[in-house]
C-alpha positions in Angstrom: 147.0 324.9 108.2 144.2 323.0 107.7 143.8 319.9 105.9 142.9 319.4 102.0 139.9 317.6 101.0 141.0 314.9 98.2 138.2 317.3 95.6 140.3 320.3 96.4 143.6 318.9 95.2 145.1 319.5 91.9 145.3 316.3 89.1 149.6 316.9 89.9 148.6 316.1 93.5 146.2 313.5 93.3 148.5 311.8 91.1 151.6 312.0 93.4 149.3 310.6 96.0 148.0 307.6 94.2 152.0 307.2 92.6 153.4 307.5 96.2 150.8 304.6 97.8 151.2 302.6 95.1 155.5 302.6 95.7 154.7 302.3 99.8 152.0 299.3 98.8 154.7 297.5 96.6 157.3 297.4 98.5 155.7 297.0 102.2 154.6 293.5 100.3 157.8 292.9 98.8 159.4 293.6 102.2 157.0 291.9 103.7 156.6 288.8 101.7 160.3 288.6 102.3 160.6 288.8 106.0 158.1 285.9 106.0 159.9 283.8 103.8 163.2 284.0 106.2 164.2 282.5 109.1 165.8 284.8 112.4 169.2 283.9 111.4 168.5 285.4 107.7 167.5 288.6 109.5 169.4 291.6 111.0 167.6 292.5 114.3 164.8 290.9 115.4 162.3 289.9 112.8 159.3 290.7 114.9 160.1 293.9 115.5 160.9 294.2 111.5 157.2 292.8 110.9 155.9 294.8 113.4 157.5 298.2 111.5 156.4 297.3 108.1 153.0 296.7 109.3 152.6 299.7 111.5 154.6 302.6 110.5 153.5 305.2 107.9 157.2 305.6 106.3 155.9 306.5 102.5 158.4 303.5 101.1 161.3 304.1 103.7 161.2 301.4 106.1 160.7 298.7 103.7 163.4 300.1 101.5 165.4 300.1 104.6 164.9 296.2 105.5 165.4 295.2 101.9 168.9 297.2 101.8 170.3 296.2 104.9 167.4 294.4 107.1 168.2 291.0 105.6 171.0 289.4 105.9 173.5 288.1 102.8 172.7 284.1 102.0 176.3 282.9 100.7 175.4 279.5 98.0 
């Protein structure tokens, strides 16, 4: 199957496109905005291999959805 040329995509597709990378772009800086703000101890798992996830891995919104559920770790005030 060969791949479609942004002109030869329908205005339903181009907008789940732009809708999609605007979701992934908001919450990779969410997520990753967070991560930087938190020490190891705050984190589940190693926090470099958290940053190097978010920054690396095409995951259309998942992997940042998945630090901010359970990659951080509940502060108790």
């Amino acid at each position: 199957m060969a791949k479609k040329k942004w002109k030869d995509l329908t205005s339903r597709q181009k907008g789940v496109v732009v809708a999609t990378t605007t979701i992934d772009t908001g919450l990779r800086t969410w997520a990753g905005r967070d991560l930087a703000s938190r020490t190891q101890e705050e984190v589940n798992g190693p926090k470099w291999a958290w940053g190097l996830g978010l920054a690396m891995v095409n995951s259309v919104g998942i992997l940042p959805a998945v630090y901010l559920i359970w990659g951080r770790k509940r502060v108790s005030q």
